[in-house]
N, C-alpha and C positions, 0 to 999 in steps of 0.2 A: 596721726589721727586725721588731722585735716584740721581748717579753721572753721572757725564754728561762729553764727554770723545773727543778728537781729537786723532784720529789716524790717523799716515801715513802707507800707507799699499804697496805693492807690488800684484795689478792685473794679474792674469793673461789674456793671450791673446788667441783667435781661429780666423777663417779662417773658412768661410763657400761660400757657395756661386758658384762651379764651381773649372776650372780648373786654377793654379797661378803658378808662377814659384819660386823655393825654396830660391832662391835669396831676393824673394819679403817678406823676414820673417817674423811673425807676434812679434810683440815685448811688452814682461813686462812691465806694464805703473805704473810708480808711482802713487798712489792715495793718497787722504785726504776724512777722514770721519768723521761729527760731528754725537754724539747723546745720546741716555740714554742709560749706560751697564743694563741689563737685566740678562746677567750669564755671567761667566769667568770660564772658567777649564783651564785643561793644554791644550787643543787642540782647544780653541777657543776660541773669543771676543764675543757675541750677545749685536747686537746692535738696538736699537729702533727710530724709530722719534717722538713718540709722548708717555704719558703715564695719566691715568687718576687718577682722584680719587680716582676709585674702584682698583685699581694698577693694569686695564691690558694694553698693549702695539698695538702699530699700527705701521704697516712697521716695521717688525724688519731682521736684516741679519745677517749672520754668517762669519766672517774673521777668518780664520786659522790660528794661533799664528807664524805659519812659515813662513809666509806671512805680518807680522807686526814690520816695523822697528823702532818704535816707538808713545809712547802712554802718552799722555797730559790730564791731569787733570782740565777739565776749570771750575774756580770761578765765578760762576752768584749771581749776588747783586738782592734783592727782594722788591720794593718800600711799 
């Protein structure tokens, strides 16, 4: 199946939209992401939501290892 992973990550943040004032800062948002690792190098996590049979992958994203404050290895039981 693949390992299957939680990671806490560090988002970053933009500002679109018009004129703001610098005060009004956009801010680093902690985040949580479950899913299947797909690859790992030294510069990234790819991560999956779904994977098949034929082993390819659906919804998958890339988190920046510099951006990743830590990463869980979750245990799923199979009836």
């Amino acid at each position: 199946m693949g390992k299957i992973v939680l990671i806490e990550w560090d988002d970053a943040a933009s500002r679109s939209g018009g004129w703001h004032y610098l005060d009004d800062e956009d801010t680093v948002m902690s985040s949580i992401s479950i899913g299947i690792v797909c690859s790992e190098d030294d510069k990234q996590v790819v991560l999956a939501l779904s994977k098949n049979e034929k082993g390819l992958y659906a919804e998958t994203f890339s988190i920046p290892k510099g951006c990743i404050k830590r990463i869980r290895t979750l245990k799923v039981g199979r009836k």
